[in-house]
VOPAGU-2260 file (C-alpha; in pm, 1 decimal, decimal comma):
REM VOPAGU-2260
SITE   aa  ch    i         X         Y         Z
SITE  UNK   A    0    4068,2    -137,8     674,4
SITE  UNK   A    1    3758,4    -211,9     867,9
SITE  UNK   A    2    3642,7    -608,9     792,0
SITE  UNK   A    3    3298,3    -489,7     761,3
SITE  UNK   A    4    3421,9    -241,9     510,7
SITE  UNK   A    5    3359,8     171,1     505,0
SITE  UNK   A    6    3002,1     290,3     529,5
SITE  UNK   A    7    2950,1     609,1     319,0
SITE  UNK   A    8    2669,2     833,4     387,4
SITE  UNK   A    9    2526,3    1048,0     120,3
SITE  UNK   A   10    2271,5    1347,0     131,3
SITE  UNK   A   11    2033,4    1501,7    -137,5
SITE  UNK   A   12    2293,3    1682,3    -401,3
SITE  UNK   A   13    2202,9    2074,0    -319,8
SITE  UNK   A   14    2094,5    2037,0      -0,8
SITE  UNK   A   15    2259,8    2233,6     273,2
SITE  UNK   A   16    2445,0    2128,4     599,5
SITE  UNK   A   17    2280,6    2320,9     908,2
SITE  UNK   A   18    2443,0    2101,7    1148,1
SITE  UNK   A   19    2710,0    1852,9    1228,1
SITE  UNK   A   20    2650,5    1676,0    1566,7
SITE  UNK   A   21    3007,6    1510,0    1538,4
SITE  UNK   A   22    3383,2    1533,1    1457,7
SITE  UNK   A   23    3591,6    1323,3    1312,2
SITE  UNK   A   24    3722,6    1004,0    1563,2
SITE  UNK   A   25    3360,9    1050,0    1748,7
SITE  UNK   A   26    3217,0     692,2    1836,1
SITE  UNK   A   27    2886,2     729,8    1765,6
SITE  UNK   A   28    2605,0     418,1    1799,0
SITE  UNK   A   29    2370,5     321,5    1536,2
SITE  UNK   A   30    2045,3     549,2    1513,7
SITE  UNK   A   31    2254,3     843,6    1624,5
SITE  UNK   A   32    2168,7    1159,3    1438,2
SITE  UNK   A   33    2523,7    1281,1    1302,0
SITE  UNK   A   34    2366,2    1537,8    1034,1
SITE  UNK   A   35    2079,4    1703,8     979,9
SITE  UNK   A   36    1984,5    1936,6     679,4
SITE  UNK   A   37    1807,6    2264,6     578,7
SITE  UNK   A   38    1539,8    2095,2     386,5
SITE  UNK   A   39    1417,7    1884,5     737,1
SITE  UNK   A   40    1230,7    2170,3     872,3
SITE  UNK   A   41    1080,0    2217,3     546,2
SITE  UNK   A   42     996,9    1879,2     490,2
SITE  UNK   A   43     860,0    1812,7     855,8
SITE  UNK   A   44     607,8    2139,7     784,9
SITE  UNK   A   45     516,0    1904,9     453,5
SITE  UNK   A   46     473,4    1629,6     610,5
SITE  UNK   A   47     251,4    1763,0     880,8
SITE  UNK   A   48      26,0    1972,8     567,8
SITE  UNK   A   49     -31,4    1630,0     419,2
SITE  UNK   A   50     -75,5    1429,4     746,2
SITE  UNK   A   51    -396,5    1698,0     795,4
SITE  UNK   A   52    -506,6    1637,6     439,5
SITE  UNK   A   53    -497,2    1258,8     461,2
SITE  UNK   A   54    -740,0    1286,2     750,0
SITE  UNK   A   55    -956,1    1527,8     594,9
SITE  UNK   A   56    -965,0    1321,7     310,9
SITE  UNK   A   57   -1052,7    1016,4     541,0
SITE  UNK   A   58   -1315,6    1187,2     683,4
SITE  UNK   A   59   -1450,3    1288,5     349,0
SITE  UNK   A   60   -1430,9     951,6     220,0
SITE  UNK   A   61   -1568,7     770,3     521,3
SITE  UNK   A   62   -1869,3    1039,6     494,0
SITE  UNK   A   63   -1941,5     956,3     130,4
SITE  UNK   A   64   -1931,9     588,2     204,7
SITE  UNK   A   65   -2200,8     669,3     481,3
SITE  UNK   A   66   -2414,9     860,9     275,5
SITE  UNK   A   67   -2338,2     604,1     -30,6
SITE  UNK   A   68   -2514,8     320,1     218,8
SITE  UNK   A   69   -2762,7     487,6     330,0
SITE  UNK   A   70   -2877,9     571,7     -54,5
SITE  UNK   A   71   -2860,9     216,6     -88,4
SITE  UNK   A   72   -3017,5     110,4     215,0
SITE  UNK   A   73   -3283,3     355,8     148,9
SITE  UNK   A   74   -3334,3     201,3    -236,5
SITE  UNK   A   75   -3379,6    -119,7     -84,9
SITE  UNK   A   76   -3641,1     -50,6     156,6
SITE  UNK   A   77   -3838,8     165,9    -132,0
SITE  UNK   A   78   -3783,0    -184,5    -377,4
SITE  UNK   A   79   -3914,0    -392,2     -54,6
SITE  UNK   A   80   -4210,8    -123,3       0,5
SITE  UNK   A   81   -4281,0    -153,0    -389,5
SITE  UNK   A   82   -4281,6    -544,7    -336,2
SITE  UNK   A   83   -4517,4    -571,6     -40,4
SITE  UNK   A   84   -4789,4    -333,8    -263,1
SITE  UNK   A   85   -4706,8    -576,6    -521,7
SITE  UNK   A   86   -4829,8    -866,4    -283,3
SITE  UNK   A   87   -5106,4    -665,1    -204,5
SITE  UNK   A   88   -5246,5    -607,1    -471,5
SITE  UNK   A   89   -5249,0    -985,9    -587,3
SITE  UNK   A   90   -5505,7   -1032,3    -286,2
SITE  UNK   A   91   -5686,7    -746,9    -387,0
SITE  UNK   A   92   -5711,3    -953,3    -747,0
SITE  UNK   A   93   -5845,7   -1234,2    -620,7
SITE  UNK   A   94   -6116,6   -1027,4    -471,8
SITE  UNK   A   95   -6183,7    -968,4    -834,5
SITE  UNK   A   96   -6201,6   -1330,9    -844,3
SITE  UNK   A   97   -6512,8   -1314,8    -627,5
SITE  UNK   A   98   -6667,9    -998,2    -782,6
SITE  UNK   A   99   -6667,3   -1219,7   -1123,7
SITE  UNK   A  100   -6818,7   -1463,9    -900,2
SITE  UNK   A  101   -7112,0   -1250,8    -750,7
SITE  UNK   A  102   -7182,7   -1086,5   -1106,4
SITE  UNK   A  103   -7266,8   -1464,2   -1294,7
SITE  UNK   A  104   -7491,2   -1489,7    -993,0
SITE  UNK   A  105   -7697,5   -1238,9   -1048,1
SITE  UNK   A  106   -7715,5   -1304,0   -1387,7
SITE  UNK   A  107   -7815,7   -1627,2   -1285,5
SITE  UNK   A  108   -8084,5   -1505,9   -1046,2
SITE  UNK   A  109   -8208,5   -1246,2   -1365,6
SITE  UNK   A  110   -8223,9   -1498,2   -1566,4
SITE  UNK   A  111   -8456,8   -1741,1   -1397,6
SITE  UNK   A  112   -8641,4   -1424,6   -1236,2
SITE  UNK   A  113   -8719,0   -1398,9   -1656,1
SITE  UNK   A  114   -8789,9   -1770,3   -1688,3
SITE  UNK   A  115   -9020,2   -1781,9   -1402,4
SITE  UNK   A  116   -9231,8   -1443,1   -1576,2
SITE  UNK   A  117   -9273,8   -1601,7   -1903,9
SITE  UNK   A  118   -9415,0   -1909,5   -1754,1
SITE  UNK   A  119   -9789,1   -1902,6   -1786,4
SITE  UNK   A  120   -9821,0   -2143,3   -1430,6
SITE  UNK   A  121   -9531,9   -1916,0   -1227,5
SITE  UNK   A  122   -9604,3   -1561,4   -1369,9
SITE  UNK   A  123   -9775,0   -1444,4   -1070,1
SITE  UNK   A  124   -9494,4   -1493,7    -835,6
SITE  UNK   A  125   -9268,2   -1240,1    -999,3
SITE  UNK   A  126   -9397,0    -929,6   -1099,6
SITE  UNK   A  127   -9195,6    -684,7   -1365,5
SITE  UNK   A  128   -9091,6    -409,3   -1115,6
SITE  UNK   A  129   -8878,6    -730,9    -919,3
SITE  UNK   A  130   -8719,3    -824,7   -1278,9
SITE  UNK   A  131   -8608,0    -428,6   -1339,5
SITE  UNK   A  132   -8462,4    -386,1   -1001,7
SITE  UNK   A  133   -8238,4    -708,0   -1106,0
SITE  UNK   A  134   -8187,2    -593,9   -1417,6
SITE  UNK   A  135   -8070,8    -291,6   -1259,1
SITE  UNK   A  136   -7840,9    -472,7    -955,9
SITE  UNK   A  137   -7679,8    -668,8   -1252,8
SITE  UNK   A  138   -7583,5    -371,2   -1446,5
SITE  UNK   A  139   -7457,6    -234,9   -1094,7
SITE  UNK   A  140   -7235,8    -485,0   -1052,2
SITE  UNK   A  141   -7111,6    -491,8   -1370,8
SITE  UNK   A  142   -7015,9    -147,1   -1377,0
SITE  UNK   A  143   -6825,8    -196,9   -1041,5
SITE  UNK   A  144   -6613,7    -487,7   -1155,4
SITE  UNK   A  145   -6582,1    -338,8   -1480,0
SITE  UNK   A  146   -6413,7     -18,7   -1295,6
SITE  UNK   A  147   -6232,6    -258,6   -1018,3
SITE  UNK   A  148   -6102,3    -462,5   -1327,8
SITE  UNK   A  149   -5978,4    -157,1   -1511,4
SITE  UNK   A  150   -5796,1      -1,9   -1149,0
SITE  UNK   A  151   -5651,4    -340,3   -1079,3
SITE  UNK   A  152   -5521,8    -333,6   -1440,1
SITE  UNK   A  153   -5356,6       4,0   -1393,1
SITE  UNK   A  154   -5214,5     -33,7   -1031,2
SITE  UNK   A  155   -5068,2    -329,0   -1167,1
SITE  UNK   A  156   -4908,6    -148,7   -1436,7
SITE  UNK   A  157   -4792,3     119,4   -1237,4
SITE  UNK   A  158   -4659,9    -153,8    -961,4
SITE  UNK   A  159   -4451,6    -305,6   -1263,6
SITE  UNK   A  160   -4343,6      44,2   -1339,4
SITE  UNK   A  161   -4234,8     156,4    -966,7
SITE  UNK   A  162   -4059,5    -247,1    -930,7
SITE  UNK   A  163   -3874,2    -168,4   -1205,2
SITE  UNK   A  164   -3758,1     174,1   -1118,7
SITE  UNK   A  165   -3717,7      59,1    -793,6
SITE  UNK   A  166   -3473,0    -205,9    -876,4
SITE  UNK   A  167   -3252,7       6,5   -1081,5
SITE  UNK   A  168   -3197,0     248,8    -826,6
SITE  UNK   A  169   -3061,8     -51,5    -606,0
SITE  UNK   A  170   -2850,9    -100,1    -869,0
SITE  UNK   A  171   -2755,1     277,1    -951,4
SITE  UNK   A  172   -2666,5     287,6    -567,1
SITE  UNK   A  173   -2474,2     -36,5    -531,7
SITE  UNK   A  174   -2287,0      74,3    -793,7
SITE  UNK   A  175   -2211,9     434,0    -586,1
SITE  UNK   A  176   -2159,8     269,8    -290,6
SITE  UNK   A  177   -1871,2      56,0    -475,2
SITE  UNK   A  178   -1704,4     340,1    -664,2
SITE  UNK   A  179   -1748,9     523,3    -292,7
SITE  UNK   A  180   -1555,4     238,3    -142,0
SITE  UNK   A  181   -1305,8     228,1    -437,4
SITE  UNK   A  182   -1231,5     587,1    -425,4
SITE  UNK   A  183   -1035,7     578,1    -102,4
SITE  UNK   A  184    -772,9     866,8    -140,6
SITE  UNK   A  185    -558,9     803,4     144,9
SITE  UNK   A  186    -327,5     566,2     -85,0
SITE  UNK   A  187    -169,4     907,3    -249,7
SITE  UNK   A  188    -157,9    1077,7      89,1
SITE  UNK   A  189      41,2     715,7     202,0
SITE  UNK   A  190     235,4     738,7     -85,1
SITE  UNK   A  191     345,2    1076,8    -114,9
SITE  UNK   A  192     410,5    1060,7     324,4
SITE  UNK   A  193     652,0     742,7     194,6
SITE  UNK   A  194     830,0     966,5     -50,8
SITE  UNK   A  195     863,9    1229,3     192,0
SITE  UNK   A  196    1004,9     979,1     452,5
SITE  UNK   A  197    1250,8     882,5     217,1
SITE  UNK   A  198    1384,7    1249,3     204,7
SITE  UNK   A  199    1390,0    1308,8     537,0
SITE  UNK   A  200    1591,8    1009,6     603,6
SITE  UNK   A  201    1805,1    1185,9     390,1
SITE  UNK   A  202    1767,7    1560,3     585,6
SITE  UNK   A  203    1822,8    1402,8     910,0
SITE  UNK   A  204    2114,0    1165,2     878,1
SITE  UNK   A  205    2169,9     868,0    1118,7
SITE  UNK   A  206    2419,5     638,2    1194,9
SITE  UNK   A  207    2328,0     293,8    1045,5
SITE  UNK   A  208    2578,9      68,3    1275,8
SITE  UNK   A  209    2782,8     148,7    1563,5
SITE  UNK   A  210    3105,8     313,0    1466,9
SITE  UNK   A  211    3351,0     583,9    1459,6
SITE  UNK   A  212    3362,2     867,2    1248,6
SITE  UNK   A  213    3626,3     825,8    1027,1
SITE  UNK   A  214    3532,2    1155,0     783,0
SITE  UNK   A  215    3332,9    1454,7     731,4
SITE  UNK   A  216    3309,8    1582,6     382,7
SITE  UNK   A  217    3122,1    1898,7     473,0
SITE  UNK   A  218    3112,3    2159,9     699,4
SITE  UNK   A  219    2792,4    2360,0     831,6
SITE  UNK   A  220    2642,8    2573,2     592,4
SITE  UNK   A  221    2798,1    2390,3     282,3
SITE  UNK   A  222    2614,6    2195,6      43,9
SITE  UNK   A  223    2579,6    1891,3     -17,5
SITE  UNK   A  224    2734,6    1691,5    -333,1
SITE  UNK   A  225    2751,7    1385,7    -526,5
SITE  UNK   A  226    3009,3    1248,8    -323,2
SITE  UNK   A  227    2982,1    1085,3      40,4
SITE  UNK   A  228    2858,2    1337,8     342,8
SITE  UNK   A  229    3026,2    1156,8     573,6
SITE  UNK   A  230    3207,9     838,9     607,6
SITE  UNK   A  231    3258,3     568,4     947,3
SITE  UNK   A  232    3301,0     249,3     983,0
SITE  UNK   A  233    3280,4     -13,0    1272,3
SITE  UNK   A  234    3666,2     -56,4    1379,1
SITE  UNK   A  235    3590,9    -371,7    1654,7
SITE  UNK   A  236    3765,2    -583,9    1370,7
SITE  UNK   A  237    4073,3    -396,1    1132,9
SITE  UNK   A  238    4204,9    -631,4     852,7
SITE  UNK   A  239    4498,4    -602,5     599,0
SITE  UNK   A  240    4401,7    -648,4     204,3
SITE  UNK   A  241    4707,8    -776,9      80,1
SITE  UNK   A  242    4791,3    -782,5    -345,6
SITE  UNK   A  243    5006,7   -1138,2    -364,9
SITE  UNK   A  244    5166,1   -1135,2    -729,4
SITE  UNK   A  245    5005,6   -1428,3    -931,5
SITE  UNK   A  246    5359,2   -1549,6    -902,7
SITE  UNK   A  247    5375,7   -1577,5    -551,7
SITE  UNK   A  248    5056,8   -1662,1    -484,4
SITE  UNK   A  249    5051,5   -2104,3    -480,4
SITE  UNK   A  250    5260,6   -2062,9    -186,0
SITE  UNK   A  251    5039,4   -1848,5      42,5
SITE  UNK   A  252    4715,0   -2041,5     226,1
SITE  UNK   A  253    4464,2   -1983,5     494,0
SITE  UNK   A  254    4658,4   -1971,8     847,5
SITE  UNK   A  255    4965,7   -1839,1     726,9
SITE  UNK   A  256    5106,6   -1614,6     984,7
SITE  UNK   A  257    5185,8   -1235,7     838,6
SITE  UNK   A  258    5401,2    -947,0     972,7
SITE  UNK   A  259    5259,0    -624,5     824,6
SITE  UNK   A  260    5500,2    -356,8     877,0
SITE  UNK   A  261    5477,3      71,6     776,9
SITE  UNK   A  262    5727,2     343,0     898,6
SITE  UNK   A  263    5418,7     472,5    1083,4
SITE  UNK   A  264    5376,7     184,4    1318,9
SITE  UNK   A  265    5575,4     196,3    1691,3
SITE  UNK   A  266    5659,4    -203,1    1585,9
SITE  UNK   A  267    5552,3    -411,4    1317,9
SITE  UNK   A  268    5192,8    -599,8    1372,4
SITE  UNK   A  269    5063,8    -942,4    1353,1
SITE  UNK   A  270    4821,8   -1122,7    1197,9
SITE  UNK   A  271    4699,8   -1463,9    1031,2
SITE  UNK   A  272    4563,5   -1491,2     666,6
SITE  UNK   A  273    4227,8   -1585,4     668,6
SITE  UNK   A  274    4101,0   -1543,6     304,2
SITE  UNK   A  275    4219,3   -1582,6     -25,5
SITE  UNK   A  276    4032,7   -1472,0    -331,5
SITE  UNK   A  277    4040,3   -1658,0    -660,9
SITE  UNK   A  278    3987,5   -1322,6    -890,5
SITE  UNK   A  279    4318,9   -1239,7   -1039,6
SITE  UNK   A  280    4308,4    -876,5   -1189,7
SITE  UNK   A  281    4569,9    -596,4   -1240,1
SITE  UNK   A  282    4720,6    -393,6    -904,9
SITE  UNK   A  283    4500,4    -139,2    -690,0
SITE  UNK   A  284    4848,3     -17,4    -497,6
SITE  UNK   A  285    5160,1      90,0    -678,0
SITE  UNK   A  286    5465,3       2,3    -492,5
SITE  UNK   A  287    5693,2     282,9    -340,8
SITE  UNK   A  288    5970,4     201,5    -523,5
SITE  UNK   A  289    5930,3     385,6    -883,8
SITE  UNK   A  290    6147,5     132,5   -1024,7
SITE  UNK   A  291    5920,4    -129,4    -960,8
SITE  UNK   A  292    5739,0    -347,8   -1269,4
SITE  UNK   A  293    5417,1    -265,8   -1315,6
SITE  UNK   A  294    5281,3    -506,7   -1581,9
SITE  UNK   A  295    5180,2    -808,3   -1342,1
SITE  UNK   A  296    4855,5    -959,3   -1227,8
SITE  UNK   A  297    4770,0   -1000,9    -885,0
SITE  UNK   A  298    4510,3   -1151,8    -623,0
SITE  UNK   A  299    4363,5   -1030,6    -290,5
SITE  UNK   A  300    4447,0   -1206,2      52,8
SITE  UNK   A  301    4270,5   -1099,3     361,1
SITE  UNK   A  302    4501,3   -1096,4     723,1
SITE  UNK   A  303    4302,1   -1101,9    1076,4
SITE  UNK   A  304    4561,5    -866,1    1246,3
SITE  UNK   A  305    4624,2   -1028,1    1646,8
SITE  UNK   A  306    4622,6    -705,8    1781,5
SITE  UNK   A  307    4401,7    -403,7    1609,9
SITE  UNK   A  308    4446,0    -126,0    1822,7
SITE  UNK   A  309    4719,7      69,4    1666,8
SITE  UNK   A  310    4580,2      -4,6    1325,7
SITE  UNK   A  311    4277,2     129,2    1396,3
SITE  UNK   A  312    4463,2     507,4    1377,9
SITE  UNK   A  313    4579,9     396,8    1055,0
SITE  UNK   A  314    4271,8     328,6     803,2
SITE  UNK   A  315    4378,3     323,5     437,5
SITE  UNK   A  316    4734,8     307,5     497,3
SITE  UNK   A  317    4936,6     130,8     277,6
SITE  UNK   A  318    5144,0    -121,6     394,5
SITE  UNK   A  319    5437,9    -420,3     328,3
SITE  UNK   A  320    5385,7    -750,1     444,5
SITE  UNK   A  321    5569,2   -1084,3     474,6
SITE  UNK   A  322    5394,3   -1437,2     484,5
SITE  UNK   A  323    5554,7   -1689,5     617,5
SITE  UNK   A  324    5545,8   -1927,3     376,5
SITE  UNK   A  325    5796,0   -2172,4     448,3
SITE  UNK   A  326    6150,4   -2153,9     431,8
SITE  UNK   A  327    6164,8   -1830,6     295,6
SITE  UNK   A  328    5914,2   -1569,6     334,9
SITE  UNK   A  329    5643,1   -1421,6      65,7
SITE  UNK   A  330    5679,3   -1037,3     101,8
């Protein structure tokens, strides 16, 4: 058998064979397509149908994430707007300030304007019609601020109101911006192209190693089963599995030099043992002679052969072998 062992290549059960690319004994290297299925045009026309949807569904999401920021640029620019008036306004209230100001100093003025009239030694320096007309600039002026007082009061108000509004739509379109950037749908495009990659590995089939063909389980236009499409193997190194009776098996050790011999073979062939397992279990191979025992246990020994090439036409083939052992030989 091949040391590295038989690859077996398996399709999708169901699928159908449209073409073989080898026979049997081809050497083939790895990567080479040796099969390829009726469901790979179908799946190529899927996977282009999705590959367009991904990148309309890019573009879609890369659009709402655009128009997402710009909402939320534009709510932050209307909250800063709302926050210079804000600013504003507190200047225009200390103008107030100096309304309040100008108003006690009138009063002021009234006042003494009053004081001066009811003294009997300053009475002739202010006459009544001077003491109405302050009356009336006082009144004047306290209507204004009274009015000023009462706008201030309700731009302020409905500064608070517009700040507050303001700062929940920042918020309202942070939060859309985030759920824009969450809601990126290529991940089930990516994830359905994976799963689709994984079938198509399976519609076209490749070689995995350099090899040879050793089988083909199919034939074009059959389907596909459970069991292996094809089957090939790297034959640069051929080994012999040997099955030493437990009995026998003390004697035999690394090194040992084996002659492995089969009606099939132009002369017998050489080789040196090179592993021995430790897992003793019941026989793989029955023996060619019916009368043989069959209740024994056995172990596996590996042999390097010297010379592969005529093994190499002869995987699977059962086979008799000697060890030398010592004096007399383990067969």
């Amino acid at each position: 058998m091949p040391a590295d062992g038989i690859i077996k290549i398996f399709s999708t059960p169901g699928d159908v064979v449209n073409k073989l690319n080898f026979k049997v004994g081809a050497p083939v290297t790895a990567g080479e397509i040796l099969a390829v299925m009726r469901s790979e045009a179908s799946l190529a026309s899927q996977k282009a149908t999705l590959h367009e949807q991904r990148r309309n569904a890019e573009r879609e999401y890369e659009s709402a994430v655009k128009q997402a920021e710009l909402k939320f640029s534009a709510s932050e620019l209307k909250l800063k707007q709302v926050q210079s008036q804000q600013a504003s306004h507190r200047q225009q209230e200390l103008l107030l300030v100096e309304g309040e100001k100008q108003v006690i100093a009138s009063e002021k003025i009234l006042e003494r304007l009053k004081s001066i009239a009811s003294d009997k030694l300053t009475r002739e320096f202010v006459g009544q019609l001077e003491i109405e007309r302050q009356s009336l600039a006082v009144s004047e002026s306290q209507i204004k601020l009274s009015q000023q007082r009462s706008t201030s009061q309700q731009a302020a108000s409905d500064l608070n109101l517009a700040f507050q509004a303001a700062e929940a739509e920042v918020a309202a379109a942070k939060t859309i911006l985030q759920m824009a950037k969450d809601s990126d749908p290529t991940a089930a495009f990516d994830a359905q192209l994976s799963a689709l990659e994984a079938e198509a590995g399976r519609a076209v089939v490749k070689a995995p190693v350099d090899g040879v063909i050793l089988a083909i389980h199919a034939t074009e236009g059959s389907s596909a089963f459970q069991s292996p499409l094809i089957e090939m193997a790297s034959l640069k190194e051929i080994v012999v599995e040997l099955e030493v009776n437990v009995s026998q098996a003390k004697h035999v050790q690394s090194g040992q030099k084996v002659t492995i011999s089969n009606e099939s073979f132009k002369q017998a062939l050489a080789g040196v043992v090179s592993e021995k397992s430790q897992v003793v279990g019941k026989p793989k191979l029955r023996s060619l002679d019916p009368m043989a025992a069959v209740d024994y246990r056995t172990l596996s020994v590996i042999v390097r052969l010297d010379q592969p090439e005529e093994a190499r036409n002869w995987i699977q083939l059962q086979v008799d072998a000697s060890i030398e052992t010592g004096p007399t030989a383990t067969r």
